[in-house]
C-alpha positions, 0 to 999 in steps of 0.5 A: 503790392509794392513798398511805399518807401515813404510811408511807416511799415506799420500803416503799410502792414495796416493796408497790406493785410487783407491782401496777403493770403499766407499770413498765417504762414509768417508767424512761423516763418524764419527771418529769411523768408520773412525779409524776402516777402518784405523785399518784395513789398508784402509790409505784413512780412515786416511788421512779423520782424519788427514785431519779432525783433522791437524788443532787443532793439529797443533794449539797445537803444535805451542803453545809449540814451536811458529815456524810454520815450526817447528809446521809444522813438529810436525803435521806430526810426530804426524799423522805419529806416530798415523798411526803406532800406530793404533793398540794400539787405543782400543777406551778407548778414543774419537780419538781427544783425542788420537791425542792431546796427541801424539802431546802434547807429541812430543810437550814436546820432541821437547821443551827439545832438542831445544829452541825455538825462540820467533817470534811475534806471541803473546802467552799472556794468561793473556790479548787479546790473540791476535797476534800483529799487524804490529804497535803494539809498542814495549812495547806490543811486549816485553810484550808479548815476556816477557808472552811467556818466562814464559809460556815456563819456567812453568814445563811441566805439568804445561805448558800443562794444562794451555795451554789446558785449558785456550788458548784451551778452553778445559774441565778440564775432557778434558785435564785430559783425554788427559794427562791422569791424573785426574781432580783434576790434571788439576786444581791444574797444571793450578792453580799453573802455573797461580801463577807463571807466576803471579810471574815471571811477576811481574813489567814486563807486 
């Protein structure tokens, strides 16, 4: 079977799967051997990654746009986007890899067509990093709405690494290699945005 590159690996898994006779052996397959059989069309290997790896994606876009729906959709596009895309995969990089860096960059295009509209999910890179609770008081919440505008005003590679490194926990040779630059980059990006959210914050939080 081969890959309809128009169509949603999620339909092509749905149709692929009476056919592929070692299913069984995907679940413990590693992503190696998973993007092989996907690059050849088995889309039952793909959805195994997208079922793998929706969870960290998702969590990526969502701290770039801070609406589940809209982080909902970005996970899909990114997937979808992959599954057309496989060919180009040469292997230079782990899949993880890959799959991070097509959803930070559907992230980055969703933020500069349409602001995003804060909810109460706290974004506070600089304190618990916690979402607040159903009591929390108001002075917490306008702080950390106040935390999650600056972060969305940082320039684009500046938001992407701090939010790579410091809420991901990501290695800066992770995120170089995810933004394709080098470490150096990374450092100087997360560097300079932690200095202006310290600006921009200044007597707010």
């Amino acid at each position: 079977m081969r890959a309809d590159a128009t169509a949603s690996p999620w339909t092509l898994a749905a149709s692929a799967a009476s056919t592929v006779s070692d299913t069984p052996a995907f679940e413990t397959a590693d992503d190696v051997v998973l993007v092989e059989a996907a690059r050849r069309g088995d889309a039952t290997a793909f959805d195994h990654l997208v079922t793998r790896h929706r969870r960290a994606v998702y969590q990526v876009c969502y701290r770039f746009v801070h609406q589940h729906e809209d982080a909902a959709d970005l996970t899909q596009d990114t997937f979808v986007r992959a599954w057309k895309s496989l060919a180009n995969f040469r292997g230079e990089a782990r899949f993880s890899t890959w799959i991070h860096r097509i959803a930070v960059n559907v992230s980055l295009n969703r933020v500069s067509l349409k602001t995003p509209v804060a909810d109460t999910a706290d974004f506070d890179l600089m304190a618990d990093q916690h979402a607040p609770a159903p009591g929390q008081s108001l002075v917490d919440r306008e702080r950390a709405a106040a935390v999650r505008a600056a972060v969305q005003s940082l320039p684009p590679r500046q938001r992407t690494a701090l939010v790579l490194r410091t809420y991901h926990e990501l290695s800066h040779q992770e995120v170089a290699d995810i933004v394709g630059t080098s470490v150096g980059a990374v450092k100087a990006n997360v560097f300079h945005a932690l200095a202006n959210l310290k600006k921009r914050l200044e007597g707010k939080v």
